[in-house]
N, C-alpha and C positions, 0 to 999 in steps of 0.2 A: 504493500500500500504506500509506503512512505518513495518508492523507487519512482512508481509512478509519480506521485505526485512531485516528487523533482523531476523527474523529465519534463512534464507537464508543464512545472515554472520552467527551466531550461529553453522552453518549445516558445513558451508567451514572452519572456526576458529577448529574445533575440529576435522575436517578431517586433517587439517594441526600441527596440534599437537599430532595426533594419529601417523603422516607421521614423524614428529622428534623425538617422542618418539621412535620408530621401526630405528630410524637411530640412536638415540644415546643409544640403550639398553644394560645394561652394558656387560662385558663377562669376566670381571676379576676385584680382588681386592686386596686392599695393607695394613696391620697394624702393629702393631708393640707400642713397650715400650721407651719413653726417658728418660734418667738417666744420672746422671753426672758421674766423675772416682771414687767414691768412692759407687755408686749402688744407690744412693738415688734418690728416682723418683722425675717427674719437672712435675709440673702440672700449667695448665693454660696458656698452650703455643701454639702457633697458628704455623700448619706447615701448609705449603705453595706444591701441586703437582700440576705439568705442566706439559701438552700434549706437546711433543716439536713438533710434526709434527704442531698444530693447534693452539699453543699458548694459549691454555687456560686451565685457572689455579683454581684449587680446592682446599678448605681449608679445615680443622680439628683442632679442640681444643683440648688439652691433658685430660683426666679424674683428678680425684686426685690420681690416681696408675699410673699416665703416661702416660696411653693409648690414643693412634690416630687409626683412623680409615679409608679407603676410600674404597665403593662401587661401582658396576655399571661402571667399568673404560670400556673405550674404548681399546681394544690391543694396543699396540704400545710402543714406548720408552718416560719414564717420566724424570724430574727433580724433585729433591725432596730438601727443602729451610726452614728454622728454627733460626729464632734470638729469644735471650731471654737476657735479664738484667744480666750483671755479666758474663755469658759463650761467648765463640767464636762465630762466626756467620759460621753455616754449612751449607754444600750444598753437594749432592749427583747425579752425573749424572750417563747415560746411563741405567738405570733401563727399562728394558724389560719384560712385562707385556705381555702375551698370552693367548687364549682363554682356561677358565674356573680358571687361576689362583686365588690363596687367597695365596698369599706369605705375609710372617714376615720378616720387617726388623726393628731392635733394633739400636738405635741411643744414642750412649755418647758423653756427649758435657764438652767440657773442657771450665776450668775456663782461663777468658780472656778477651778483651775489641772486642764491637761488630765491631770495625776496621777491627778486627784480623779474621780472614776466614779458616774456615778448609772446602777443597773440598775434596772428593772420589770421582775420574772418575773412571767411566766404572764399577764398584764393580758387580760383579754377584753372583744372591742368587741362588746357586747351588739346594738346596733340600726344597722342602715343607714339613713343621713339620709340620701344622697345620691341615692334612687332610691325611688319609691313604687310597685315590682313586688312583689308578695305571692309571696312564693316560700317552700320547705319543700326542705331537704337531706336526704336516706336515706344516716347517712354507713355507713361500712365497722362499724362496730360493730352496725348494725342488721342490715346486710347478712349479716353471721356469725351473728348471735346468733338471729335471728328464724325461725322453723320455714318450710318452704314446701314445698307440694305440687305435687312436679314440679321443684323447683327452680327454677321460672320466675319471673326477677328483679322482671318487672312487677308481679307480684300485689304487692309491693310499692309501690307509687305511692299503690293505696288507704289508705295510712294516711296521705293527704295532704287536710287538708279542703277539700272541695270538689270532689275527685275521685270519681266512681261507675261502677260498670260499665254499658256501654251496652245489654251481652247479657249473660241470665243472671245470675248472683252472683258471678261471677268475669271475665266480659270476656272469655270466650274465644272465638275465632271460627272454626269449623272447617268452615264452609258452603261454603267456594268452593273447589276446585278450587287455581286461581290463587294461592292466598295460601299462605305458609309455615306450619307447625304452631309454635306459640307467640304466635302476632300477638293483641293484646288491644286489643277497640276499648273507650275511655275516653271519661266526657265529664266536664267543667270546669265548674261550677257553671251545669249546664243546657245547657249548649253541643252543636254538634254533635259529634263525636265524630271526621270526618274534619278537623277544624281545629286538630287539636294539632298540633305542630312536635315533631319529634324528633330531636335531635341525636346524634352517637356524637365524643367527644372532639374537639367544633366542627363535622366533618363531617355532611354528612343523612342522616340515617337513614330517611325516611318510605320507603315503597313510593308509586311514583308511577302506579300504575293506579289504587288504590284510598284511596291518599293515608291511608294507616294506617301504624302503626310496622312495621315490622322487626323482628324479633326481637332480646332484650337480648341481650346477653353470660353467659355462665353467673357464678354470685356469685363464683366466687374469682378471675376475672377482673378484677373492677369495685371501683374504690376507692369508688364513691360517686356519687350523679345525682340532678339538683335538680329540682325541676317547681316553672313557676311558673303558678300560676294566673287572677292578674289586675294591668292596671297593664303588659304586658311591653313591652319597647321596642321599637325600630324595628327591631331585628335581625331582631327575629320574622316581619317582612315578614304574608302572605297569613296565616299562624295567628292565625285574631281568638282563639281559647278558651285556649289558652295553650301550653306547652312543658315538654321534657321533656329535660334534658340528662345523657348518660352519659360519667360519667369512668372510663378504665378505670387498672388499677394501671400504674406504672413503674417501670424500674431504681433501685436505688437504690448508697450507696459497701458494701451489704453485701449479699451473697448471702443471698437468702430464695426462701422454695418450699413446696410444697405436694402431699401425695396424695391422691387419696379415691379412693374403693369406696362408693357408696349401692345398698341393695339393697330390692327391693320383692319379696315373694316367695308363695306360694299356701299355701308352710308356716308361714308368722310372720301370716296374714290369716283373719280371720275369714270364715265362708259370710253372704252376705246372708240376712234374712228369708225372702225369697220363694223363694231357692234353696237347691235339694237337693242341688249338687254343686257344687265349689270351679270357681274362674274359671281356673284352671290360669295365673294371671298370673307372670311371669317379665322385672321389668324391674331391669335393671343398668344404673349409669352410674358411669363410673368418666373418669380424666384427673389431670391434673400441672398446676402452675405453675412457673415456674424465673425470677429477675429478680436483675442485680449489673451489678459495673459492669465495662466491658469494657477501657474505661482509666478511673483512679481520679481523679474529682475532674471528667471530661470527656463521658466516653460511656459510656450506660447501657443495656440492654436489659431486656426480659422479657416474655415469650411464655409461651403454654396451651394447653392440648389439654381436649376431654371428647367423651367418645362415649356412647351411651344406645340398649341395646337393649332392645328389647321382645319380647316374645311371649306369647297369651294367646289364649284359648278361652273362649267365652259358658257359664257357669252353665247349669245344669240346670234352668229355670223351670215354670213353670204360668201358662196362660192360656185366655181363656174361647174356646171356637171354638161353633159352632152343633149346634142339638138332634141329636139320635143320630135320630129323625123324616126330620129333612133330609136324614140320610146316608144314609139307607132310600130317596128319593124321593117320600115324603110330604110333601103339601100342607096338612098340618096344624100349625101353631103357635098356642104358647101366647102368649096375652095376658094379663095378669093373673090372675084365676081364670076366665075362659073358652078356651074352644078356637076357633080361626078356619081357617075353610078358605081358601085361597085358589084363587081362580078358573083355570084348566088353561089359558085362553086368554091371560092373563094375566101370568103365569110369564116372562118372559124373561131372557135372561144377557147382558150389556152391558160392555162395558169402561170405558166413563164413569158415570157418574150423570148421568141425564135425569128430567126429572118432568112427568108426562103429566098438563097440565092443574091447575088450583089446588087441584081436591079430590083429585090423586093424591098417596099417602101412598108415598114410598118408604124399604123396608124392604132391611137392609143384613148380607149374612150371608157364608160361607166356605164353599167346595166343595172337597173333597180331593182331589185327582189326584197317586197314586203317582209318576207321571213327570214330573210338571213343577212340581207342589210347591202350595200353595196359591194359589189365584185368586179374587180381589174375583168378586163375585156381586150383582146388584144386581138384584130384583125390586118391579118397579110394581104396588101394590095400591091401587085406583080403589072399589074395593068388594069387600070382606071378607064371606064370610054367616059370621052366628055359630052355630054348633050348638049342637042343644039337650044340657042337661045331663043326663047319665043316670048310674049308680051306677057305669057300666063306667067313666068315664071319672074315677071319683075318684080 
């Protein structure tokens, strides 16, 4: 009994640590050299970086060339904190870390008493030296802000240069069976389209029958996801075109959340042109977010829901079907301004298209049946006579 029951915990322990690992995986990182004003490097010095969302704080020792280092960061906005014997005591805020970052930041520290405080707010590290991957961030401000039909996250990626859709004007891919409704095949400055890499908060996100993405997360899920387009590293493995990484939101030390209601409706929609009676469309999507911290300072959650119904009915259109002639059983169609008979022996109904011969002309029309609804009709005409024109037939 007891054997069980540690395995049992053994089984739940490493499920619940497989479940923090995958929530705290990293998706960016921060290094960098400290030196005093005269370029001499400080070794043996402890820097101090803080998640300000979640208050917790990561350290790094200098090398003896000065180097710090930090992995595995979570996105978001850091503090960065550095005392040392003899120099000022520095501090650097608003440092903004995004998914796939490895930024350099170089820190001099003046001579001084550690009373004395040198801060940089807000300092932004404009360009990544340390990596020549062409990348583009969709951070959470675009994510809210930016209108979307259907709510589907991808249609956002095209505003990344060098992205294009591979079907359509919008990449949507609704042909198979097999594939989920929201999948968008993409390509990368000309690239295939099954050679992007898709990530979901470091995990794969690709569909591996058809080596396409997955579908994203709905927006108030997603903090933000980076696509890079050329240049990507060796992470990217078999994706020669490039990649596409999603971060989704996390707990943080304060309770935040969210409702929606989006509604698409046959009463707020205009009738198309060509139709004469509303598409009776009826799509709701509605869902919550909920994220805090479950102990303060330590363990964070936050989870989402969204559901999305449909329902809808094809418009009342107009379309061309065949001459009122044809539905008599007459052999007579118009050509241009002539009349053509076609030959009786002639006439057949076929389920494929066949063509009898290089000078047979086949001609392509619709036959009515009450019971089983319309049926392709494919008549082989080898030799048409033309009748003569007389005043009955004007």
């Amino acid at each position: 009994m007891n054997m069980n029951r540690t395995a049992l915990a053994c089984v739940l322990l490493a499920f619940l640590a497989a479940v923090a690992w995958a929530q705290q995986r990293g998706t960016a990182g921060l290094y960098g050299q400290i030196t005093d004003t005269q370029g001499g490097v400080i070794s043996d010095t402890t820097v101090i970086l803080t998640h300000v969302p979640t208050n917790q704080a990561r350290t790094s020792v200098t090398n003896e060339e000065g180097h710090y280092q930090f992995r595995f960061l979570p996105v978001g906005e850091y503090r960065l904190e550095l005392e040392r014997t003899g120099f000022s005591r520095y501090q650097q805020k608003g440092i903004v870390l995004q998914g796939n970052d490895n930024l350099r930041l170089d820190i001099r520290l003046e001579v001084g008493g550690v009373a004395t405080e040198v801060t940089v707010q807000a300092a932004a590290i404009a360009v990544e030296t340390g990596s020549p991957t062409l990348k583009e961030t969709v951070d959470s401000k675009r994510v809210v802000d930016l209108p979307l039909n259907g709510r589907n996250l991808a249609d956002l990626t095209l505003l990344v240069p060098g992205v294009q859709p591979a079907t359509g004007v919008t990449g949507e891919w609704d042909g198979n069976a097999y594939g989920p409704r929201g999948i968008k095949r993409f390509s990368m400055n000309g690239s295939r389209q099954n050679n992007v890499k898709f990530t979901l908060d470091g995990g794969d996100n690709n569909d591996n029958l058809f080596n396409l993405n997955l579908p994203f997360p709905f927006p108030d899920a997603v903090q933000e996801f980076s696509v890079q387009t050329s240049n990507s590293g060796v992470e990217i493995g078999k994706s020669s075109a490039g990649a596409v990484n999603i971060v989704t939101k996390s707990g943080t030390n304060e309770f935040h959340g969210s409702a929606f209601w989006f509604v698409r409706n046959t009463e707020f929609n205009a009738n198309g042109f060509f139709s004469r009676a509303p598409d009776r469309l009826k799509r709701n999507q509605t869902g919550f977010t909920l994220g805090g911290p479950a102990l303060k300072n330590r363990l964070f959650f936050f989870g989402g829901y969204q559901r999305t119904w449909v329902r809808t009915a094809s418009g009342d259109g107009q379309a061309l079907t065949m001459t009122e002639p044809f539905r008599r059983g007459d052999r007579v169609v118009a050509r241009g301004d002539r009349l053509v008979e076609l030959p009786a022996d002639e006439m057949t109904v076929r389920d494929h298209a066949e063509r009898d011969g290089e000078e047979g002309m086949l001609l392509r029309s619709r036959e009515l049946h009450r019971d089983v609804g319309p049926r392709e009709m494919f008549v082989a005409d080898p030799s048409p006579r033309v009748l003569p024109h007389t005043d009955d037939d004007s």
